[in-house]
C-alpha positions as CSV (number, residue, x, y, z in Angstrom):
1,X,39.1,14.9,51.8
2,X,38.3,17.6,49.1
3,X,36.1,16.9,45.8
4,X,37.3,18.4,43.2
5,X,36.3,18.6,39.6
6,X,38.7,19.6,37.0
7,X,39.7,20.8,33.6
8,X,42.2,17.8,32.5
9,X,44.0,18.9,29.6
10,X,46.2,16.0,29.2
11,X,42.4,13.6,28.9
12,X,42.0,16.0,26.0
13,X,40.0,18.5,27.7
14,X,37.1,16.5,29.2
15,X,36.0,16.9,33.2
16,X,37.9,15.3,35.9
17,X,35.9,14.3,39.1
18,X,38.6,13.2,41.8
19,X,38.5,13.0,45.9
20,X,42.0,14.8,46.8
21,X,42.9,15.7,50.6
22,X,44.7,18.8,48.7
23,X,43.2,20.8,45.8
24,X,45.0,19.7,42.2
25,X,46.5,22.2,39.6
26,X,44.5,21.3,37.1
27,X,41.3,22.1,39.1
28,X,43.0,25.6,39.5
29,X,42.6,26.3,35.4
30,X,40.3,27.9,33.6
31,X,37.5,26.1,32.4
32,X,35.6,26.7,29.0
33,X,32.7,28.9,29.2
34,X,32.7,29.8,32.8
35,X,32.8,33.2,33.6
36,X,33.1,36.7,35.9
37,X,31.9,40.3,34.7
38,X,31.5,43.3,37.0
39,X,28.1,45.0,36.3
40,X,27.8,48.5,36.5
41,X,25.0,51.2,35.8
42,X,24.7,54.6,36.4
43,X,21.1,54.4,36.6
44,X,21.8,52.9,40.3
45,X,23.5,54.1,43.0
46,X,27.8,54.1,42.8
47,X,29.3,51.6,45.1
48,X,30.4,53.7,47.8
49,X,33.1,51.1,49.2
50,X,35.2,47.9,47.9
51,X,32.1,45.9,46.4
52,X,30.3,46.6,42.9
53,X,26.5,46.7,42.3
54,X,26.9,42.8,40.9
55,X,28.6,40.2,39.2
56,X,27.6,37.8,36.7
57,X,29.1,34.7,36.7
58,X,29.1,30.9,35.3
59,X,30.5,27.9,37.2
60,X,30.6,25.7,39.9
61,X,29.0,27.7,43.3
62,X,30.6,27.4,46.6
63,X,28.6,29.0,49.2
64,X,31.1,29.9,52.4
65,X,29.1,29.4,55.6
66,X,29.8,32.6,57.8
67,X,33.2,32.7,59.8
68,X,33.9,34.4,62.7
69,X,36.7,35.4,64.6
70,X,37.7,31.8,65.9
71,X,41.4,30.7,65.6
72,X,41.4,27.5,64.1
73,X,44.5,26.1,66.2
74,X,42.8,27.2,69.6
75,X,39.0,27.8,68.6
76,X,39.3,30.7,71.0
77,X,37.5,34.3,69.8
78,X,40.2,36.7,69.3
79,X,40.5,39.7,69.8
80,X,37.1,40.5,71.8
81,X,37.2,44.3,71.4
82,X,39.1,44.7,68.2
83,X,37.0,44.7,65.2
84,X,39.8,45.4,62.7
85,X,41.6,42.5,64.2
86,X,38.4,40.0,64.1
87,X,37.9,40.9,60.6
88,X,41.9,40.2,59.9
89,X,41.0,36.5,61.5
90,X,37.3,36.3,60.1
91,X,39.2,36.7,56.2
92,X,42.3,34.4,57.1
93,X,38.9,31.9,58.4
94,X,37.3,33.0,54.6
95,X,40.7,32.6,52.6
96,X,41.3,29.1,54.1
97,X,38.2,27.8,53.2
98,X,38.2,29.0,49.7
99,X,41.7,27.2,49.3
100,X,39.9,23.9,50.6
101,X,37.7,24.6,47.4
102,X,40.2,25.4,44.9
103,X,38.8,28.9,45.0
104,X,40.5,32.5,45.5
105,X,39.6,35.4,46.3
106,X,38.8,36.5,42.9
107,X,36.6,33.7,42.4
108,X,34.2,35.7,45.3
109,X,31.4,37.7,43.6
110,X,28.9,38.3,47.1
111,X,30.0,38.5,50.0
112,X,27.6,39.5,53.5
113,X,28.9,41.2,56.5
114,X,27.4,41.3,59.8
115,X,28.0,43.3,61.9
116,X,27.2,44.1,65.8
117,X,27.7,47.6,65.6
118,X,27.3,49.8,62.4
119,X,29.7,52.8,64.1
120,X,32.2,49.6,63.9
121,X,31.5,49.6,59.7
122,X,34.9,52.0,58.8
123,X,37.3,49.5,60.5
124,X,36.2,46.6,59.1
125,X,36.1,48.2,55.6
126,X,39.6,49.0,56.1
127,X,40.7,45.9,56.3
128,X,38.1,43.9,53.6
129,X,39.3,46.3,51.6
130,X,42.8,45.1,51.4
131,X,41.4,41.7,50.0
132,X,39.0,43.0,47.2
133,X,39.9,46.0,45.0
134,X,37.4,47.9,44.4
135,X,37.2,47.5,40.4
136,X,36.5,43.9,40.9
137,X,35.1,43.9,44.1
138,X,32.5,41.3,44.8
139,X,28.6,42.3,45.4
140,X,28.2,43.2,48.9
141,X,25.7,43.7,51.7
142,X,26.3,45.1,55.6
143,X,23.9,45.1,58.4
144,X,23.9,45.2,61.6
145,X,22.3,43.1,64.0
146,X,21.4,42.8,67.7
147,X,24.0,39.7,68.3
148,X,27.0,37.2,66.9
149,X,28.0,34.1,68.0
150,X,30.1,34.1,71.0
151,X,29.7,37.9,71.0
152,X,32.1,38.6,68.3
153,X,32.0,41.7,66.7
154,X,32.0,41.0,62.9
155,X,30.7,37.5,60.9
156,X,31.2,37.5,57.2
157,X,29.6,34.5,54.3
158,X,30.5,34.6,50.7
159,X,29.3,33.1,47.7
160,X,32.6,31.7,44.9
161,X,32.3,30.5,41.9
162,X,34.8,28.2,40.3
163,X,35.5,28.6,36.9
């Protein structure tokens, strides 16, 4: 079962709270005063990758726990030694999750990647970057740290927010 709350037109514009099992359409519209902007200063550093140096946003939060390379179906690791194809899994784990919420990813402004080895950081960039273009990119961080779960190689959390 899914909560969702919604923008109902037809009840002339006022909040809907319903329990769905799927997400509704008009939970997917726009709601008044909610918002996304891209910040950007040259008096800090240029993103060097797909992320910007923040967003601003109004709405409803949804804060992703961080997924790993599990298949759902099997909840087997895939992939042990394949961090491009982890990450591939790790997103698909992200995108899923988002859906649940009636989120996208545009509706991503942070996102944190761990990783267990930063000589690994190029491959998985490759990839995230497919999902976020970099002129609307979500804020990001990357570290690295000493272990994952299960020893995967790559764990990813984000932040949404619904609007």
């Amino acid at each position: 079962m899914v909560y969702v709350q919604g923008w109902d037109e037809e009840a002339g514009g006022e909040i809907t709270n319903t329990h769905s099992p799927l997400p509704t359409p008009h939970s997917l519209l726009p709601k008044p005063n909610m918002t996304r902007k891209v910040i950007r200063t040259d008096k800090a550093p240029a993103p060097v990758g797909p992320y910007n140096q923040a967003i601003a946003a109004t709405g409803e939060l949804v804060f992703v726990a961080g997924q790993i390379a599990i298949d759902p179906q099997s909840g087997s690791v895939l992939d042990t030694n394949d961090v491009a194809k982890q990450t591939e899994q790790v997103m698909a784990n992200l995108k899923a999750i988002l859906t649940a919420a009636s989120a996208n990813w545009e509706n991503v402004v942070k996102t944190t990647v761990f990783l267990a080895d930063m000589n690994d950081f190029g491959a998985m960039n490759a990839v995230y970057a497919k999902y976020f273009p970099e002129e609307s990119a979500p804020a990001r961080a990357c570290v690295q740290v000493s272990r994952l779960p299960k020893d995967v190689l790559v764990e990813i959390d984000c932040i949404a927010v619904i609007w």
